[in-house]
N, C-alpha and C positions, 0 to 999 in steps of 0.2 A: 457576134457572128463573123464580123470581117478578122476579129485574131483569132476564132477556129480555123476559118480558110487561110490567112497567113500562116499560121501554125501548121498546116495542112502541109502545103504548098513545100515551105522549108523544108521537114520532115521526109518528105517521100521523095526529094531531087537524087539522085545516085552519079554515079559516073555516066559519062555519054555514051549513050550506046550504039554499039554495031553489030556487022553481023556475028554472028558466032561470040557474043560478049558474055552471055548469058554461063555459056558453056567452060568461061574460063573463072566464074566463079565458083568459091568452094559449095560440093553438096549440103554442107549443111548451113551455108549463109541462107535466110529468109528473111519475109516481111509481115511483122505482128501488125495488124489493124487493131487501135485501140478507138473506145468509144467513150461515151460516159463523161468520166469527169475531166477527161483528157480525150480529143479526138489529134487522130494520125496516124501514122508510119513511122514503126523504129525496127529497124535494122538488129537482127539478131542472128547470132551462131548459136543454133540449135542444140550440139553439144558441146558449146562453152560456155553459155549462159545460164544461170542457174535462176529459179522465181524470186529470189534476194535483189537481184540484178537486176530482174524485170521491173521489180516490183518500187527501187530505187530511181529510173529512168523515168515511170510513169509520175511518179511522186515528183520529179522535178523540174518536169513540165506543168503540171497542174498546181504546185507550189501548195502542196500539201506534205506531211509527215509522213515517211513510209509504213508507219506501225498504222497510220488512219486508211491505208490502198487497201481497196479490198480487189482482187481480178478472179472472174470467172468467165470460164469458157464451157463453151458447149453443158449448158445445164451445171456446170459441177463450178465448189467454188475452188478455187488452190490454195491448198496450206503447204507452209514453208512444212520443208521436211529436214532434219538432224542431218540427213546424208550430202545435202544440198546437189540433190541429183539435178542433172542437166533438162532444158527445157525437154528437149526431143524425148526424154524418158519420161515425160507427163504428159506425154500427146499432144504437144504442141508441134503445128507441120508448116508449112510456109504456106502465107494468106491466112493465119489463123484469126480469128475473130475475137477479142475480149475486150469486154466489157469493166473499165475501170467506175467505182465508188469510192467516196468518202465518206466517211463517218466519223463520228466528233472519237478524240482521244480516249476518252474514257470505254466508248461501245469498244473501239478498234482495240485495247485493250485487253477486255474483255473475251473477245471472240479469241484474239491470239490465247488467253490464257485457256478457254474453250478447248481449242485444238490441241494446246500442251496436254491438257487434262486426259482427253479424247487420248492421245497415244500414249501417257502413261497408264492410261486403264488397258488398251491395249497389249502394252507390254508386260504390265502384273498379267494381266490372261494368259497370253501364250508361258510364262516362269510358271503360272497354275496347271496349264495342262502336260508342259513338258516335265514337270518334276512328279506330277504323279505319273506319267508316263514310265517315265525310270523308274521310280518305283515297285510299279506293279510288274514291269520285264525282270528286276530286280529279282524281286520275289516270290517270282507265281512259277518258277522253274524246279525249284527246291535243290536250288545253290545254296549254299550258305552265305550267309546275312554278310553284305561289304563294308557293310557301314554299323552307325552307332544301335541300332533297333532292329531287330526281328519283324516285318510282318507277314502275319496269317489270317487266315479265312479261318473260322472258326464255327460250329454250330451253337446252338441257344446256351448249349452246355458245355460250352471250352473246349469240345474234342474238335480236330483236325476239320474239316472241310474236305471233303474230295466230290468235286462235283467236275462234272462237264473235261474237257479238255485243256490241258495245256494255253492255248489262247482264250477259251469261256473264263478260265482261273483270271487271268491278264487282263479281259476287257471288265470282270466283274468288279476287283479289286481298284482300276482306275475309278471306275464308277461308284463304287463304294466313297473314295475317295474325296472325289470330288463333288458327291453326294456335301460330305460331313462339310467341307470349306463352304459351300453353298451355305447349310442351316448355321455357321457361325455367323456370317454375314448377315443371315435373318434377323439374328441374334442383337445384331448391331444396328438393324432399323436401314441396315444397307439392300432394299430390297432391289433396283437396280442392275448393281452386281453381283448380286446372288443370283439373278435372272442368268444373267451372263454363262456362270458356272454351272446353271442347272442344264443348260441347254449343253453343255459340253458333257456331264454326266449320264444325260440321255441318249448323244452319242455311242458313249461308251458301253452303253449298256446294250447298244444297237446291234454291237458286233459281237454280243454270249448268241449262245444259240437261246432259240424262243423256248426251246424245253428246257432250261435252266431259267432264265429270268421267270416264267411263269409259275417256278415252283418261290417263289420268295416274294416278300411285298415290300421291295426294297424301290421299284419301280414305281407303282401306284402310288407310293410315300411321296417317289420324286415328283410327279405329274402334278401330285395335291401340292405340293411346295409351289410348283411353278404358279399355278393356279392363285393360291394366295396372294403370292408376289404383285401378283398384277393387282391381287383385290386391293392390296393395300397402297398400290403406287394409284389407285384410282382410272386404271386405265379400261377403262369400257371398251372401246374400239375392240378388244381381243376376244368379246364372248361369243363370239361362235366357234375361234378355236376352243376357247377354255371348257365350252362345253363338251368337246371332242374330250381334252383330256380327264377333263371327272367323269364321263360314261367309261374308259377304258381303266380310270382309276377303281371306276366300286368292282367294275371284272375283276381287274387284275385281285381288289381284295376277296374276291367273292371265291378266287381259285385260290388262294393262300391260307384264308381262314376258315373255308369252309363256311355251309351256310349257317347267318344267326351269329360266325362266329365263335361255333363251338369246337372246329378243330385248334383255334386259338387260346381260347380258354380251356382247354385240356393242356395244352401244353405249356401252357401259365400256371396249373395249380389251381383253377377257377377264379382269378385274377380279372379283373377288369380292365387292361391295359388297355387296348384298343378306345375308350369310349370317348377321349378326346379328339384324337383321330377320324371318329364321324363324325361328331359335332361338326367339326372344323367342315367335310366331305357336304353334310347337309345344308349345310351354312350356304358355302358357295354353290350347290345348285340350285337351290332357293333365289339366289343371287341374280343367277342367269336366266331362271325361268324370269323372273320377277321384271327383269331391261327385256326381254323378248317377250312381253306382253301375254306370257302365261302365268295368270294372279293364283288360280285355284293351287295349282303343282308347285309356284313358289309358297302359298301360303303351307303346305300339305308337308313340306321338306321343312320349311321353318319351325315350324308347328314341333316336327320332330326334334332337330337340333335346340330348340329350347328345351325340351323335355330332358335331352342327353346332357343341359346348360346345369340344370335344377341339381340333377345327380351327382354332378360334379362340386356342386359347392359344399364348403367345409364348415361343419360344424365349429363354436366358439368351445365347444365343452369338449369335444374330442380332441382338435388341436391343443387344449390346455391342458389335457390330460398327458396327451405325448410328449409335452415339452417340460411337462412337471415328472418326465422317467428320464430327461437330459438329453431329448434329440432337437437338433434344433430345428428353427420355422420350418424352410423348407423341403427338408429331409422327412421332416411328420407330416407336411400339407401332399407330398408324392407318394408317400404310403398309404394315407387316408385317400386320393385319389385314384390308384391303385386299385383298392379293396373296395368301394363303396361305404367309405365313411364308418366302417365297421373297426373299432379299436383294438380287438383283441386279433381280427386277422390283420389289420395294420403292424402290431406288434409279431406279430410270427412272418410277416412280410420283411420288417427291417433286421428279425434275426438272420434272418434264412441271407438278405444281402448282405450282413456283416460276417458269416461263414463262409458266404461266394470267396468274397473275397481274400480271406484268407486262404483259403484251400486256392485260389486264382495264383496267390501272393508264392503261394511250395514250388505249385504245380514252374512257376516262370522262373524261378532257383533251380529247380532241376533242369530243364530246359538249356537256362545260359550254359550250365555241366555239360550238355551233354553237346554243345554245341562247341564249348573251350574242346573239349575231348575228341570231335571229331576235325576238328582243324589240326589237331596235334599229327593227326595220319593225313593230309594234303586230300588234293580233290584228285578226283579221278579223271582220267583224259578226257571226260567232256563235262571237268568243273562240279563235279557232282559230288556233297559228301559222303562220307562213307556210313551207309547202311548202321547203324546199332543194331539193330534187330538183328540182322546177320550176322551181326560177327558175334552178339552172344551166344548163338547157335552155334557157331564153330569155336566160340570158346569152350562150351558144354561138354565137344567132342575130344578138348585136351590139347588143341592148338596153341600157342603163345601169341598172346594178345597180340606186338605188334605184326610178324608176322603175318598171322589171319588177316589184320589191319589192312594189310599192302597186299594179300593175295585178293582180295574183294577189292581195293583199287586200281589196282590194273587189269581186273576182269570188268571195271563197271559195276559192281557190288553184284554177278552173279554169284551167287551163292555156291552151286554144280560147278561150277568152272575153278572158282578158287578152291574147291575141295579138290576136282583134279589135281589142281596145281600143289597143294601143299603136300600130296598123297603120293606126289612122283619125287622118288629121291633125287632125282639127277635135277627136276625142274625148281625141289623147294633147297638144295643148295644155289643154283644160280640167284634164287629170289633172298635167297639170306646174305648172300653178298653184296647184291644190289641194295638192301636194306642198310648193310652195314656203310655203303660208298657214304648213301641220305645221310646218313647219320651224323658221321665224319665230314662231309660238306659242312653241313649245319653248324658243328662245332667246332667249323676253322675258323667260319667270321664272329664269333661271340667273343666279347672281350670279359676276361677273369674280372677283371675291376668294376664291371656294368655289374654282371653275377651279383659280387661282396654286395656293393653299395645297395642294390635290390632288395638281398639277402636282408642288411640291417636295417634295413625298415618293416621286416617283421614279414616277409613273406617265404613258404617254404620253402628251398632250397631247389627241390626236384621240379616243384611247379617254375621258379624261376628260372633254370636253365630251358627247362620248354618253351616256355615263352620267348627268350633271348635266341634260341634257336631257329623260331619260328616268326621273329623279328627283322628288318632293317634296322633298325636303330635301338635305344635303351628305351628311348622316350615310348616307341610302339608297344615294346617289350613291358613297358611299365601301365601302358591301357590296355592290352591282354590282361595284365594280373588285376587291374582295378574291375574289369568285368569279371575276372573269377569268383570275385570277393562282395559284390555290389549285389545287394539286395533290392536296390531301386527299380519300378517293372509300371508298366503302364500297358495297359488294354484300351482297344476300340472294337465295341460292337458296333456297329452302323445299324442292324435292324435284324428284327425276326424274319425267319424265311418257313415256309409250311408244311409239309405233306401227308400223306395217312399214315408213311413209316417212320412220322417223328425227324420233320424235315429240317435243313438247315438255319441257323440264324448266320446272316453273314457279316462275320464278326473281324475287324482287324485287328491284331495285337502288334504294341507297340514294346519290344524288351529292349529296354535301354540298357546302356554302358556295355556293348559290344564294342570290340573293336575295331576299323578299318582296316579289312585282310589285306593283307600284302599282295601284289599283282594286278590291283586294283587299274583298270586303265581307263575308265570310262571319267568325263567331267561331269563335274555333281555342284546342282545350284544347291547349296548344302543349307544356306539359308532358307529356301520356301521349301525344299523336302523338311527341312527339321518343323517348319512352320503346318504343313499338311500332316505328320508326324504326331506333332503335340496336341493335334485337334480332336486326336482319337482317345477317344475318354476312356473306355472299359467298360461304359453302361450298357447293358444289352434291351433296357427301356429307354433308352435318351431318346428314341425318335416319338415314342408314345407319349412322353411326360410333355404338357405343353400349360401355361398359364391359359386359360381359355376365357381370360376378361372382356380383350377385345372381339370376340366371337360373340361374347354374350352383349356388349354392346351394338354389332353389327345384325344380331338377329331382331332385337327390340326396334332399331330405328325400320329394320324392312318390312317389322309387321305393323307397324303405325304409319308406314306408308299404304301398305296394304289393307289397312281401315280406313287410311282418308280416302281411299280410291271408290270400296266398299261406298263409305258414307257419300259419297259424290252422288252414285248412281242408284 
């Protein structure tokens, strides 16, 4: 006690004071009160001093290790920050009050490595939100693609998506997005940070308009994901929200599939897809009723979700049978899942996806064509490419392709405006001169030797001067032509979406080996774009196909809870 008060005493002595003394010190000189494991006054410059500093002073008083300090002030504890921002930027103010501990090496350790942890997760989140961010402003405009991949909104059947607005496309597509990052993470037993991204995908989904999200079950899928999360991180504490979101989840399905599920199953082909999906739905509100002391409505939901458990399990004879026609395990256990363990519509289920995907495989060939073909005519003053559809209309009419091209880019692809325009002699010579300057530009900076060299590596000649024209460098010029030529193509469906007129599935397509357009000015975390990018599979059932073991285990342990309860009383 007497070297607290010694230590006191020292510690808080300053210069002598007078009047007006106070006044000639700097504002941002104070006095930290410490306590704990170090009691006193130490003198600090509020913004010079950083909690390294602090955190070094205290440690050398108390003759302890600085990595063993731990100081907290006002309820919170302080972690060293990367930036090593000054005290006064962590709300520390003069007479601040903290509280020093020690903890043995190994804890103090520990915690620091805690907090490293804590903000690299932090910081992968915001790289997760921001790069599907760009992403989706990316492509939900209908610029052409700046980067390596195409993505699109697709319905159940590969055709285009046109739903909602400009911004519903943008908020739906991040959501989609980081929808799909969230269930790889599931995938990986990382339920945690999968939590993390669901809640940011929910976000996203916050800002479509409600008449759009409630025509799709992209949302309810999300709500049950979160839901799970928690079931399986064991966290109890949450079920009075969680029961919020599985009431707004079976809505949400109940408007998407129609009742029973039959506008789902019409638009499956009478497909059983959905049946994992309640299982899982029954499961966890059996769950909740079950911790809130309603036994009968847990056991009534259980009851159910086993029945949907039984349905799901695969025959030893059918499975044998599929993989003795050369599909392997899991490719015949998601078709016999699919169909209801029925082999022969198993078998017409796996043709039907091996022609998907061919006919997917043309469909994304022609697409890259028509995408090399419309870079060749430049964007329109607000970036926009040029119309196909329109200009084989005015090709129809006998116009010269590039020509029509540039008359629909500088009107914005109206159609009525550039037939004005190419229909007025005086207006379609100024525009064929103008075409001619493009031309001539293009062909001053391309070098003959880039051409040859291109050339002898087996690519057409006409295509290669386009490209080179339509390049910065050889090297750009040379990944134009590799995406003219690249058959390689990846799809992401994220999920089915509903309505009575054969409504959306919202699907993202990933067409690789585009090139990065020239003009390109925005920075691109090109590693976690390409990482949320490759997550998109092309399955337009990946969110329905689910191994449902652990479901079937967690229904059995809650009805033999529910009998010993039974048997008690």
């Amino acid at each position: 006690m007497e070297e607290e008060e010694k230590a006191t005493t020292t510690t808080s002595t300053s210069a002598s004071p007078s009047v007006g003394g106070a006044a000639l010190k700097s504002a941002a000189e104070a006095k930290v009160r410490i306590a704990g494991a170090w009691s006193g006054v130490i003198e600090v410059e509020l913004e010079a001093w950083t909690l390294p500093m602090l955190r070094q002073e205290v440690a050398q008083r108390a003759g302890a290790a600085p990595d063993c300090v731990n100081l907290i002030c006002g309820g919170k504890v302080l972690r060293d920050d990367s930036q090593a921002k000054p005290l006064g930027q962590l709300g520390l103010k003069n007479n601040a009050k903290v509280l020093a501990t020690v903890v043995r090496g190994d804890r103090g350790k520990a915690i620091n490595d805690q907090a490293a942890s804590e903000a690299e997760h932090a910081k992968k989140l915001a790289r997760i939100r921001d790069a599907a961010k760009a992403l989706s402003e990316r492509h939900a405009d209908g610029s052409l693609p700046l980067e390596d991949y195409n993505i699109e909104l697709e319905d159940q059947n590969g055709q285009k998506l046109m739903l909602g607005s400009e911004s519903d496309k943008k908020a739906l597509m991040m959501g989609l997005m980081l929808h799909t990052n969230a269930r790889s993470l599931v995938k990986k037993q990382k339920f945690k940070e999968a939590l993390d991204v669901l809640f940011m995908g929910e976000e996203a989904f916050s800002l479509c308009d409600p008449k759009v999200t409630e025509m799709i079950d992209n949302v309810p899928i999300l709500q049950l994901d979160i839901v799970w999360c928690y079931f399986m991180l064991q966290d109890i504490s949450c079920l009075a929200v969680a029961g919020i979101w599985l009431e707004n989840a079976r809505k949400g399905f109940e408007r998407s599939h129609g009742k029973d599920s039959t506008l789902l199953r019409f638009l499956q082909a009478g497909y059983r897809a959905e049946l994992a999906t309640y299982l899982r739905l029954e499961l966890l509100e059996g769950v909740v009723a079950y911790h809130s002391g309603k036994y009968e409505e847990a056991r009534k939901a259980l009851s159910s979700a086993q029945a949907k458990y039984m349905q799901l399990q695969i025959p030893d004879e059918a499975l044998s049978l599929l993989m003795g026609m050369g599909y392997k395990e899991n490719v015949a256990k998601r078709a016999l899942r699919m169909t209801g363990q029925d082999v022969q519509s198993a078998v017409h289920f796996l043709v039907e996806e091996h022609e998907r995907k061919i006919l997917r495989k043309q469909e994304n060939m022609q697409r890259q064509a028509e995408i090399l073909e419309q870079r060749s005519y430049g964007a329109t003053p607000k970036n926009k490419p040029i119309n196909l559809q329109e200009l084989n209309e005015l090709l129809s009419i006998g116009f010269e392709r590039d020509l029509a091209a540039e008359a629909l880019r500088v009107n914005e692809n109206d159609v009525q405006k550039a037939l004005d325009l190419l229909t007025n002699p005086e207006r379609n010579c100024a525009l064929q001169s103008r075409l001619e300057k493009r031309r001539k530009l293009g062909a001053s900076g391309s070098s003959g030797a880039d051409i040859e060299e291109l050339v002898s590596l087996g690519y057409d000649r006409s295509s290669v001067v386009d490209a080179v024209q339509r390049s910065r460098t050889k090297e750009d010029a040379s990944k134009l032509l590799v995406g003219a030529n690249s058959e390689d193509s990846q799809h992401a469906t994220i999920n089915q979406s509903k309505d009575e007129q054969g409504p959306p599935s919202t699907v993202l397509t990933n067409d690789d080996k585009m090139d990065l357009g020239e003009g390109y000015k925005y920075p691109r975390d090109e590693v976690m774009e390409d990482e949320l990018a490759k997550e998109l599979t092309g399955d337009p059932l990946a969110d329905y196909d689910m191994d449902v073991m652990k479901e079937g285990e967690a229904i059995a342990e809650y009805l033999t809870l529910l009998d010993s309860i039974a048997g008690a009383t």
